[in-house]
C-alpha positions as a printed NumPy array, in Angstrom:
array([[ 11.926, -24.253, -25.008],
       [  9.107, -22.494, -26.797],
       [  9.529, -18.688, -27.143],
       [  6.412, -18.07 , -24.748],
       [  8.321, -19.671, -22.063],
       [ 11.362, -17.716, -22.574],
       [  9.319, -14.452, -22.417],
       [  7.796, -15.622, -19.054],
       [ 11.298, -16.513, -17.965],
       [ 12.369, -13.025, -18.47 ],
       [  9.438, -11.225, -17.622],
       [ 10.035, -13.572, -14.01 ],
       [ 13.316, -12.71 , -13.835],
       [ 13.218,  -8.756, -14.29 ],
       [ 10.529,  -8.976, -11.396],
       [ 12.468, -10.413,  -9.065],
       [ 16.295,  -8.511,  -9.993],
       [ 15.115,  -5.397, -11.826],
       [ 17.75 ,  -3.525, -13.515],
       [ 18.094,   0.248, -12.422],
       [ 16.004,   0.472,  -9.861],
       [ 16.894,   2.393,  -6.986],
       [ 17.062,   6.117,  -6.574],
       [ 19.16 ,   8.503,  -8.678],
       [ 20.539,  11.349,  -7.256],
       [ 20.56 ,  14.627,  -8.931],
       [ 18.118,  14.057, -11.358],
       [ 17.261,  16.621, -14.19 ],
       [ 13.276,  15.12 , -14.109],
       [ 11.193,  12.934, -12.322],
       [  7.714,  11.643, -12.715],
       [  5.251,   9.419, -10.426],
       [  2.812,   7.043, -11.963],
       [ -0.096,   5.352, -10.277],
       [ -2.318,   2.017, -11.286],
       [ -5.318,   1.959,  -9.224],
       [ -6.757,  -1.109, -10.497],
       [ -3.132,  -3.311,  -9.295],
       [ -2.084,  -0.716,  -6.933],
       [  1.501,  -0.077,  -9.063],
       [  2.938,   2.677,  -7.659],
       [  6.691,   4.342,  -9.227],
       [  8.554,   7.356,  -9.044],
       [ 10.621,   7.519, -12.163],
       [ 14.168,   9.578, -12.254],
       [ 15.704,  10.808, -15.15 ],
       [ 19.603,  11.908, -16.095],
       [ 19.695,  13.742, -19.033],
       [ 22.306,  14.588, -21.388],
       [ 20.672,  17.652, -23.789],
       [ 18.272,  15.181, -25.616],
       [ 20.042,  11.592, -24.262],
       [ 18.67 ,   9.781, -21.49 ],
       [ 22.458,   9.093, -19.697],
       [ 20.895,   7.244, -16.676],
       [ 17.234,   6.173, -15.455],
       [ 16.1  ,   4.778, -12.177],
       [ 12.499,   3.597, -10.854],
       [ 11.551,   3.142,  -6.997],
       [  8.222,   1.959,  -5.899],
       [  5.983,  -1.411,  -5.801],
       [  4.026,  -3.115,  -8.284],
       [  3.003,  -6.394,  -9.717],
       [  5.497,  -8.675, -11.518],
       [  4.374,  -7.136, -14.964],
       [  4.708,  -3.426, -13.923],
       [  8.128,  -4.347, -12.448],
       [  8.999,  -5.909, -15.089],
       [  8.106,  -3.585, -17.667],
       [  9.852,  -0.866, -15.984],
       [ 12.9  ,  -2.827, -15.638],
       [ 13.321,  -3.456, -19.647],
       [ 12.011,  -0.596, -20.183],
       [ 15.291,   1.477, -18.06 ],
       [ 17.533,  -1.03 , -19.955],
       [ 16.218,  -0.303, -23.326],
       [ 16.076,   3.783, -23.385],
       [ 19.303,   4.006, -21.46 ],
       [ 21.754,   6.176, -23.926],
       [ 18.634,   7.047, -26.021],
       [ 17.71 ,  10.765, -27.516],
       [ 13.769,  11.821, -27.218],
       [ 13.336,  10.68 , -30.971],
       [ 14.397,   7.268, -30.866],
       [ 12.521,   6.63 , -26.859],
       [  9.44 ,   8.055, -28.341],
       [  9.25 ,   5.37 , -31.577],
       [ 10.345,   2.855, -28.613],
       [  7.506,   3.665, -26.884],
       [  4.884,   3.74 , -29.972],
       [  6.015,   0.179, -30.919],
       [  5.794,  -1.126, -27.241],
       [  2.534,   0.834, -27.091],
       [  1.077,  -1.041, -30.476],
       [  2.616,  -4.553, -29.186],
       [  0.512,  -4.564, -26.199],
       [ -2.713,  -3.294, -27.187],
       [ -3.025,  -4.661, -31.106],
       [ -3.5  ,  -8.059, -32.002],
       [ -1.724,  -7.675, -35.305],
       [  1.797,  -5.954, -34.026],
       [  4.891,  -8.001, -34.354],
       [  7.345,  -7.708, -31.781],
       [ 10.116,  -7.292, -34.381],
       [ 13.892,  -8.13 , -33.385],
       [ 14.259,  -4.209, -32.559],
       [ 12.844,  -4.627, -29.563],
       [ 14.798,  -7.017, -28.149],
       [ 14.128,  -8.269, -24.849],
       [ 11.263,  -5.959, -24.976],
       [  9.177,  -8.409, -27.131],
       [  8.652, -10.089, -23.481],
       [  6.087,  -7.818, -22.981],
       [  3.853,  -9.051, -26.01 ],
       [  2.084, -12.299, -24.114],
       [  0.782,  -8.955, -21.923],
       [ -2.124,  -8.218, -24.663],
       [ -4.281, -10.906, -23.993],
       [ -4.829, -10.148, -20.938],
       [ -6.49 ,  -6.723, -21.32 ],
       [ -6.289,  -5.68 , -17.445],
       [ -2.747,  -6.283, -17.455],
       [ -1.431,  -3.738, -20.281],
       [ -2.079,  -0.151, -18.217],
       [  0.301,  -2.508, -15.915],
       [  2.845,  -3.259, -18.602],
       [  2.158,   0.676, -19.994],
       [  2.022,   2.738, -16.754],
       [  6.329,   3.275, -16.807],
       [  6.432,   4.672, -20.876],
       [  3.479,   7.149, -19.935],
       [  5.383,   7.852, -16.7  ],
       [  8.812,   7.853, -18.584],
       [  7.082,  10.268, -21.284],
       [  5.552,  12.392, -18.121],
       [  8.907,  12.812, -17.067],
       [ 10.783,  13.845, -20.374],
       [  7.855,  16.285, -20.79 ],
       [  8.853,  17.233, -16.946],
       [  4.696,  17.306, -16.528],
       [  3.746,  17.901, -13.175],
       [  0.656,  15.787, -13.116],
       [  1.237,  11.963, -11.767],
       [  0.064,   9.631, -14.561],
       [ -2.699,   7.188, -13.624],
       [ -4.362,   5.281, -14.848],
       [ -7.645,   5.975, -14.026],
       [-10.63 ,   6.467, -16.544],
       [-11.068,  10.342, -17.705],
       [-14.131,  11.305, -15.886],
       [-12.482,   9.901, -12.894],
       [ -9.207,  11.861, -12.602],
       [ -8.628,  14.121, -15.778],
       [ -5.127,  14.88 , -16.397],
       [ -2.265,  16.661, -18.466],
       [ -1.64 ,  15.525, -21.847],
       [  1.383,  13.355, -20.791],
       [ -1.035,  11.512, -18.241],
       [ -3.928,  10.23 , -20.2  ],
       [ -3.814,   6.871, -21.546],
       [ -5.747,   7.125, -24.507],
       [ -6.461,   3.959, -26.937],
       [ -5.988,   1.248, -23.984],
       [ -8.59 ,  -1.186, -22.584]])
């Protein structure tokens, strides 16, 4: 089996039985994030413990990639501090949208994600749950989307900056 066929085999199977999805109850944050352009739609719920994330759950309906994405991405950050989600999220963010990024072994089941970057239209899918995960640590108001600037300006935890 060649590894692009075992990322599409996981990317297929977090779509159809994402991990941690569901409500959680008595949240300490919560964020909503909104794709236009695939009509993904999730409400993200955080469980903190001071700077750990101790549990995460995502609701809502997307496309197998934003699914998917938002189920490895629960799985990986689960137990993490700010610090270590936050370098999570800058490698995932360089993996989908430049050519040169490895996936690396530390990203584990993560590295699914990496076929995502050439197809340009499909990384603000893959993306969408980190900017609504950071929305949510930064317990911003505003819902992430991902809308172009002069069409919905937003908080600094909404914009998308440096993706196609």
């Amino acid at each position: 089996m060649e590894l692009k066929d075992l990322y599409r085999d996981v990317i297929l199977d977090h779509n159809r039985r994402p991990r941690n999805f569901g409500r959680l109850e008595h949240a300490d944050a919560r964020a909503e994030g909104h794709n236009p352009l695939c009509g993904d739609r999730l409400t993200l719920s955080l469980r903190l413990a001071g700077e750990r994330i101790e549990d995460i759950r995502f609701e809502g309906k997307g496309c197998a990639i934003s699914t998917a994405s938002a189920s490895l991405m629960s799985e990986a950050v689960k137990g993490k501090d700010r610090a270590e989600v936050r370098r999570l999220f800058e490698r995932v963010h360089a993996l989908l949208t430049q050519r040169d990024a490895a996936a690396g072994p530390e990203l584990g089941k993560l590295a699914a994600l990496s076929g995502v970057r050439e197809f340009p239209a499909r990384v603000k899918c893959a993306s969408l749950c980190w900017h609504t995960l950071n929305a949510a640590l930064e317990r911003s108001a505003a819902t992430v989307t991902t809308e172009a600037p002069e069409e919905a300006p937003l908080g600094p935890a909404g914009r998308m900056a440096g993706e196609p």
